[in-house]
C-alpha positions in Angstrom: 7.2 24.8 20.4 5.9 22.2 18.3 2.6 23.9 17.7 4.3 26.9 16.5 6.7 25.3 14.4 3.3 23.6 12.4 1.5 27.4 12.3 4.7 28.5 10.3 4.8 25.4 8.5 1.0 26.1 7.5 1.9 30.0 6.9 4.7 28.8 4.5 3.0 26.3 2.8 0.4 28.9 2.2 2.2 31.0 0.8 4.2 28.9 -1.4 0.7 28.0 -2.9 0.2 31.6 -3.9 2.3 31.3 -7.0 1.7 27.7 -7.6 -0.3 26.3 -10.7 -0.4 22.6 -12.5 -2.5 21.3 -15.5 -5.0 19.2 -14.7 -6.5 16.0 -16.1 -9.0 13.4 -15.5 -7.5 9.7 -15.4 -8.4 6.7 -14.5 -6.5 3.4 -14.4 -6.6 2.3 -17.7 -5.1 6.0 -18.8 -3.2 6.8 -16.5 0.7 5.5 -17.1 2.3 6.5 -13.7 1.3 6.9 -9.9 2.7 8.6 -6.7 1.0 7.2 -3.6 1.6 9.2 -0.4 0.9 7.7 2.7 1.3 7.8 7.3 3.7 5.1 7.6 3.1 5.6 11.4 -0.6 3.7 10.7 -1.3 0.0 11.4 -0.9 -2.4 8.6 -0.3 0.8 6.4 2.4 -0.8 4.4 0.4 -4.2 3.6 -2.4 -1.9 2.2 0.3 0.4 -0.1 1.9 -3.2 -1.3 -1.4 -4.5 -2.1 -2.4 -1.0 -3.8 0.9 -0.8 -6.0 0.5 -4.4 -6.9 -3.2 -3.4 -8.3 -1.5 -0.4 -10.0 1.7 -2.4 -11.7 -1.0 -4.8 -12.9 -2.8 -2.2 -14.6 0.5 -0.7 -16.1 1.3 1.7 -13.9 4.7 2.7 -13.1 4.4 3.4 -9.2 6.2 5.3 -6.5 5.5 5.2 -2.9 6.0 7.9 0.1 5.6 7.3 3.0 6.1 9.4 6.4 7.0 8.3 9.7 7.4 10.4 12.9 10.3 8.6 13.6 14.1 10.4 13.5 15.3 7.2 11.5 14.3 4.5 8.8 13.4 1.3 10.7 16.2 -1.2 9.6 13.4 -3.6 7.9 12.2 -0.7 5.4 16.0 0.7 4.3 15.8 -1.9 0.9 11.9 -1.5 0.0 11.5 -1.2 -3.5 9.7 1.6 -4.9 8.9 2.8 -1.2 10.6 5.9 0.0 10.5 6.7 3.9 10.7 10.3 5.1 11.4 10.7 8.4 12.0 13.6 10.9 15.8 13.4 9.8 14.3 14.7 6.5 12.2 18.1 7.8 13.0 21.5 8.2 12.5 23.6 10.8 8.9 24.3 9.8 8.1 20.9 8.9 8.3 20.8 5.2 9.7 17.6 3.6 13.9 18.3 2.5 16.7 16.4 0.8 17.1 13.7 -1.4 14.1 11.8 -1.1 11.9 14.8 -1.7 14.2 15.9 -4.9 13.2 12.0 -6.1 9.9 13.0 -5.5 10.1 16.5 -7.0 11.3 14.7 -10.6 8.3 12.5 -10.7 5.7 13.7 -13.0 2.7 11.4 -12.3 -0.6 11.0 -13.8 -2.3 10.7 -10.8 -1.0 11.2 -6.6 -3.2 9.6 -4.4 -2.6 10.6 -0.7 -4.2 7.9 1.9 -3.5 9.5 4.3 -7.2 9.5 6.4 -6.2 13.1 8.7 -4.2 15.5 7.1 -0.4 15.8 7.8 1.7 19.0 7.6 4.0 16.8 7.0 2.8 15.2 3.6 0.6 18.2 2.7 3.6 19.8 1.7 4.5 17.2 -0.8 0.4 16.5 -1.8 0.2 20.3 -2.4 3.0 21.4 -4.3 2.7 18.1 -5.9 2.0 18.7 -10.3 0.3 15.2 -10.4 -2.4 15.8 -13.3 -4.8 14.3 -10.8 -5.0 14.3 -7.3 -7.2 11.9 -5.0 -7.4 12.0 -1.2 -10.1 11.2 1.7 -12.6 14.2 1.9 -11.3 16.9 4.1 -12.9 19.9 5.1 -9.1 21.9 5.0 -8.6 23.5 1.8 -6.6 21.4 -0.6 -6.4 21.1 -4.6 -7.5 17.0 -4.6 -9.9 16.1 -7.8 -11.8 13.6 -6.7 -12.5 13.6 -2.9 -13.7 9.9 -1.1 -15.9 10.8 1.8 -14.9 8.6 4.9 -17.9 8.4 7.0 -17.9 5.4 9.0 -15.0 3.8 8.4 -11.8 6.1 9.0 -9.6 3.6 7.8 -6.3 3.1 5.0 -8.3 -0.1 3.6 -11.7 1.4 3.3 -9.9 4.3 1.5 -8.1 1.5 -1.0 -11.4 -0.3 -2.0 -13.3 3.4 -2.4 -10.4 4.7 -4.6 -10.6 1.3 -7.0 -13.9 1.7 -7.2 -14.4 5.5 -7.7 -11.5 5.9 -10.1 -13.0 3.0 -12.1 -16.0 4.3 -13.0 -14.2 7.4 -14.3 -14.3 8.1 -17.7 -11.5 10.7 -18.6 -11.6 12.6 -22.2 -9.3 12.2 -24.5 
């Protein structure tokens, strides 16, 4: 059941994309003013990479939200008063997978500069909320899957959330947007 339920999740996703457009932009982290991170809560030491990656963005001065996913049916006691760190759970999908409820309405309001998914294998799940997503700019591991990201970070060796952090500092640096 569950691999059909993910086919119809894909077929509506797909077709939600047909009619969807954003403006795009080329930021880095001196221009950009606000971030979405998306993220698999479900990943080892996930959430001490996130805290460490909004930290580097709040020091730059940029405003920051977090989302995270977890295969889970409710929010783990220790995560219900994170700041800035939303936690969808299975509680929070429809039928066909796709994100619902408040948390995604919070997220539908944001308007960021740039999303940056780190998620390192590609989630129904979140690809519903990368996709649809208006960020300006879009940044994500290199996936082979079609997708709308800007800037793609090529995981060869290292298929990890921390390798993915120090390549997106880096790469993003160097950028130099136009005004």
């Amino acid at each position: 059941m569950a691999g059909l339920r993910e086919k119809i999740g894909k077929r509506v996703l797909k077709n939600k994309l047909r009619s969807f457009q954003r403006e795009t932009h080329v930021y880095n982290f001196e221009s950009a003013q606000s971030a979405v991170i998306v993220f698999d809560a479900q990943i080892n030491n996930a959430f001490h990479i996130i805290k460490e990656f909004q930290s580097f963005l709040k020091e730059k001065g940029i405003r920051c939200t977090v989302f995270g996913y977890m295969n889970q049916k409710e929010i783990p006691q220790d995560m219900l008063f994170w700041k800035d760190i939303h936690v969808i759970t299975r509680g929070n999908l429809n039928w066909f997978m796709q994100p619902v409820g408040e948390i995604v309405e919070l997220y539908n309001r944001e308007d960021p500069d740039l999303l940056i998914d780190f998620s390192t294998t590609p989630l129904l799940e979140l690809q519903f909320l990368v996709q649809l997503s208006t960020a300006r700019f879009k940044i994500g591991s290199f996936t082979e899957e079609r997708n709308d990201y800007d800037l793609m970070i090529k995981l060869s060796e290292r298929k990890d959330m921390a390798f993915l952090s120090e390549q997106i500092m880096h790469y993003v640096s160097m950028l130099n947007p136009v005004k």
